[in-house]
Steps between C-alpha positions, in 0.01 A plus 500: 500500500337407154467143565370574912216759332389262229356261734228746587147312515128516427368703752821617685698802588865548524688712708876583461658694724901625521682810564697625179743684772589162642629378137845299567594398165877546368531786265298454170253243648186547394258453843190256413316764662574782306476289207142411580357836566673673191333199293145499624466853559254539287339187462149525597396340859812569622545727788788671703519678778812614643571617861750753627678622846153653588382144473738362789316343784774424688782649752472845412878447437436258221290804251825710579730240397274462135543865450860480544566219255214646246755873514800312447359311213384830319868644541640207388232484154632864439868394446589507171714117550193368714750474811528547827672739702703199715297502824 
């Protein structure tokens, strides 16, 4: 991510998009992603702007399907061992 946002030049704009619910890394990976927008969050002409279910334009199926994965990611950053429940 570092070496695709220092190529940045005169006169140009940079957009980076991704989906931090899509993140397939094994355990303890750190996503390039994440990495990137915990770095720069504050680093002035940076901006972020980050969509939700609401956001969907798609099947309506597809903004139900978001909210289900968002709710089972909140239950499973609640557990104390960071688990899952096996489904």
């Amino acid at each position: 991510m570092k070496m695709f946002l220092t190529r940045l030049g005169e006169n140009s704009r940079m957009v980076v998009t991704g989906d931090l619910s899509q993140i397939d890394l094994p355990p303890g990976a750190r996503s390039g992603l994440t990495d990137a927008l915990d770095t720069l969050k504050r680093v002035e002409g940076i901006r972020t702007i980050r969509f939700g279910a609401i956001d969907v334009v798609r099947h309506p199926l597809v903004s139900r399907i978001v909210t289900a994965y968002d709710k089972r990611d909140d239950v499973r950053r609640k557990k104390p061992d960071g688990g899952t429940d096996g489904s």
